[in-house]
N, C-alpha and C positions, 0 to 999 in steps of 0.2 A: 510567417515562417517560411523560411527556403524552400524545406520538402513540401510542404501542403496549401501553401498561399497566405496572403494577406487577410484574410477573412477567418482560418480557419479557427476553428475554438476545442478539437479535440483532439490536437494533439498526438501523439504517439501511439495512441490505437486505430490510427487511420492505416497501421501495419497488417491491420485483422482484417484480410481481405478474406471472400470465397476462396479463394487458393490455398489462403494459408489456414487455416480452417479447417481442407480438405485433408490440407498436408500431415496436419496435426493429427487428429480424430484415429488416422492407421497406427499411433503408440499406445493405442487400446490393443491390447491381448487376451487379457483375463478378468475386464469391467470391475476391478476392485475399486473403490470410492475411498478417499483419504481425506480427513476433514484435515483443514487447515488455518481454521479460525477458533480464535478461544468461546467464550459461552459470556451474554453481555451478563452482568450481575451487578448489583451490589456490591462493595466494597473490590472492584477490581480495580489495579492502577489506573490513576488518573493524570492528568500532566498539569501541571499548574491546580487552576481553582475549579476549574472542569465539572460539570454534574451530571450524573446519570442514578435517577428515579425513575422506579415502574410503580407505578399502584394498581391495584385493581378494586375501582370504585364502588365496592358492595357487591354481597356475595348472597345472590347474583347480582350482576349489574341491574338487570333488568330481567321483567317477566312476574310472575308467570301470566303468560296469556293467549287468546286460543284456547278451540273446542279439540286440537289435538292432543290434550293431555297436559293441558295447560304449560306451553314452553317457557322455559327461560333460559339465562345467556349471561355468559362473561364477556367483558370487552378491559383491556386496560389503558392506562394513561401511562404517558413514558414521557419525562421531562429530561433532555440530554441537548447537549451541542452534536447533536447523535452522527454527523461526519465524521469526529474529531476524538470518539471515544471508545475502547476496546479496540478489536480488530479494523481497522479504519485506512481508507483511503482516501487519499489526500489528491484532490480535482484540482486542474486548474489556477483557481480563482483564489486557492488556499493560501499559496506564497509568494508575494511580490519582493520588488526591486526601488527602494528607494532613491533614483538614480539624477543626477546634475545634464540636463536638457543643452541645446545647441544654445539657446537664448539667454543661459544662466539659470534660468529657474530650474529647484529640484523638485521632480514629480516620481508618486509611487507607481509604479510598472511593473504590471502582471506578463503571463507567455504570449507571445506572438505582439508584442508592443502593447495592448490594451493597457489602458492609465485606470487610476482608481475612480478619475470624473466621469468615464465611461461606467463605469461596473456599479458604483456604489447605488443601494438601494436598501433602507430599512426591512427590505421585502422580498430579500434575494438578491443576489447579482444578477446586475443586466444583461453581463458578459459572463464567460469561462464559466457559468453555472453546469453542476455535474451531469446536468440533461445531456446535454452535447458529446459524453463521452460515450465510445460503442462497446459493446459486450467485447471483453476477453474471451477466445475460444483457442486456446494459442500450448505451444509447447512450452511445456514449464520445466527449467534445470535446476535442483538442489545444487548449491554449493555446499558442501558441509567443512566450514572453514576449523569449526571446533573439533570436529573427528580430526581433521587433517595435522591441527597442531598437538594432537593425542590431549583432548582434557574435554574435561561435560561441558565447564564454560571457561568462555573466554574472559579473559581480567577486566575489571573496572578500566574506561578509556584507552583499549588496546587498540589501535587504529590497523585493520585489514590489508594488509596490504598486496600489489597486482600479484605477487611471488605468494601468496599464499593461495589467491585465487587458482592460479595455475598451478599448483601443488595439489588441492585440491579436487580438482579436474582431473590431474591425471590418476590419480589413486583410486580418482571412482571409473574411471577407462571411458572417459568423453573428452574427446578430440575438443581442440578450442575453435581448431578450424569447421568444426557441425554448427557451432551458434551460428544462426541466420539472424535478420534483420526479421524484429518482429516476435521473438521470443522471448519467454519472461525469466527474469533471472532469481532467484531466491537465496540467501545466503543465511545459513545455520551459524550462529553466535553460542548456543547454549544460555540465551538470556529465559527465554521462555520457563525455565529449572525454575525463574525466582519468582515468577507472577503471583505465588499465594503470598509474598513478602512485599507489598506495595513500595517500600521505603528504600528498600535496597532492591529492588527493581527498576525504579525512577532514578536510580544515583547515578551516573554517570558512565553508562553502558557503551562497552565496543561496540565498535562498526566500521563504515569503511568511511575516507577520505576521498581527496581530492585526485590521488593515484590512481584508486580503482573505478568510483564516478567518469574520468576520461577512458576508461578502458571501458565502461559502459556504454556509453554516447559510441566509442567505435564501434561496438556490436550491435549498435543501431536497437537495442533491447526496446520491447514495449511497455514494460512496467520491471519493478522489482521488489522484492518485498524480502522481509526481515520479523524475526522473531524478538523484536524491541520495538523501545514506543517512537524512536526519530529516525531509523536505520539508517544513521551517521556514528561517528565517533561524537563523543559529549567527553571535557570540551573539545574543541578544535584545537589540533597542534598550533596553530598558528594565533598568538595571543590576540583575543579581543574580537575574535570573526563568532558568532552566534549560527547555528545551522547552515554554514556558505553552501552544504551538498543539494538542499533544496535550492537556493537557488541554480546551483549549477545543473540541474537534472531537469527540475520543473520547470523553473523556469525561462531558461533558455532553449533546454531543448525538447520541453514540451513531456516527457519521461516519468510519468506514471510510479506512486509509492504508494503499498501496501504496507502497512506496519501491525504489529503486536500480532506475528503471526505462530503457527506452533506447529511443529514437524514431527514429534514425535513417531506419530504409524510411519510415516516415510522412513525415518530413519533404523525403525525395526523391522522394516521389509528389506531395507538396502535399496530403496527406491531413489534416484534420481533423478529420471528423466521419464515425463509424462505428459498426458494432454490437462490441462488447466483449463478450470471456467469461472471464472467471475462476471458479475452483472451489477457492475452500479446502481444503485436505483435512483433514479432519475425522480430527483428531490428539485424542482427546478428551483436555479437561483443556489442551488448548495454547494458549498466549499467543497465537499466530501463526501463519503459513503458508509455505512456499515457494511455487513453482508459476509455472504456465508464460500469463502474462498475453497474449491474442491481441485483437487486430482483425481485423475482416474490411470488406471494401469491396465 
């Protein structure tokens, strides 16, 4: 890749320098904590055929044993695509490019040119595995594109567009020209209202397109995240294109997606603009991540 090298595998948090870090951390004022991920469970939206099981194998799992009073212990089992499910962020390795080669042959191609003969492995990817990606510590901006068009949610496949971003922005009184290179962007749908309704949450959710995606890439954003399960428009205006924003984000330009996120505290503080922390967990070999996405103010 351009900005970061031929080698490099992680992409758009190679933004999250000590500086910016530094930078960030002083929109702490008042140390309030704003959860921003939903709670994994049972029967939560799922995308396709997707599974997520927790057991916990006898109660207790184990024990009692030991002259301490004889201990025992819970431990559980969790059967998930666990990248790929609930509040989830999408590595790397997650989205390729089906693409027709100099030579004729067509090969699948992940961010930064890695082919799929590189990467594939029964046991993890070899390449773009979410190891490689670094901690978010970064300034994080609500859009609240739903406030801005006056409604809780936005319509089934309403596609976002730059004039609402920028509507949006100026209503909550952040300049467009404050986004830096390296901040994370977040945009309120009002989809998050349907998450107890799996069927009509999975149906066909706003988001943004191919207009606002290039207006991302120019603000050089380090991730972005959204209160739905693909934060794109579903379908795509353009008949016959299946998720084109992943690839246009991930993987081309390497740009970081958080999905099925929920804003609610933020939106009843009137909170915008904050410092963000997220932490991959470094599943090596993994498409994606679960994990527990925070603001603070």
């Amino acid at each position: 890749h351009p900005k970061w090298g031929a080698d490099d595998q992680a992409g758009a948090s190679n933004w999250i320098t000590a500086e910016k870090i530094l930078e960030s951390v002083r929109l702490v004022d008042t140390g309030k904590v704003y959860e921003l991920g939903q709670v994994y469970e049972r029967g939560m939206p799922l995308f396709g055929e997707r599974t997520y099981a927790m057991f916990i194998p006898g109660s207790p799992t184990g024990g009692p044993f030991g002259d301490n009073n004889m201990l025992m212990y819970h431990d559980e089992f969790l059967c998930a695509e666990i990248g790929q499910v609930g509040t989830q962020f999408d590595g790397l390795g997650h989205v390729g490019t089906r693409t027709k080669m100099a030579d004729g042959e067509s090969r699948d191609v992940f961010y930064n040119g890695y082919t799929v003969e590189e990467m594939a492995s029964p046991y993890g990817l070899e390449k773009l595995g979410i190891e490689h990606v670094k901690p978010f510590v970064t300034r994080g901006i609500l859009i609240d594109i739903a406030g801005f068009r006056g409604v809780p949610t936005l319509d089934h496949s309403y596609e976002v567009t730059v004039d609402d971003v920028r509507g949006a922005l100026k209503k909550q009184g952040i300049s467009e020209k404050s986004i830096k290179p390296g901040d994370a962007l977040f945009f309120n749908y009002g989809w998050s209202k349907l998450w107890s309704d799996a069927e009509k949450y999975n149906t066909n959710p706003p988001g943004i397109g191919f207009g606002v995606a290039h207006w991302i890439v120019e603000k050089q954003a380090s991730m972005i995240g959204t209160d739905q399960w693909t934060t794109e428009v579903v379908p795509n205006p353009e008949p016959g294109m299946a998720f084109p924003i992943h690839q246009e984000l991930i993987v081309k330009e390497g740009i970081f997606n958080l999905e099925n996120m929920v804003y609610d505290e933020l939106l009843a503080d009137e909170v915008y603009e904050f410092l963000f922390v997220f932490t991959p967990i470094r599943f090596k070999g993994g498409t994606g991540s679960p994990g527990r996405p925070l603001a603070i103010r």
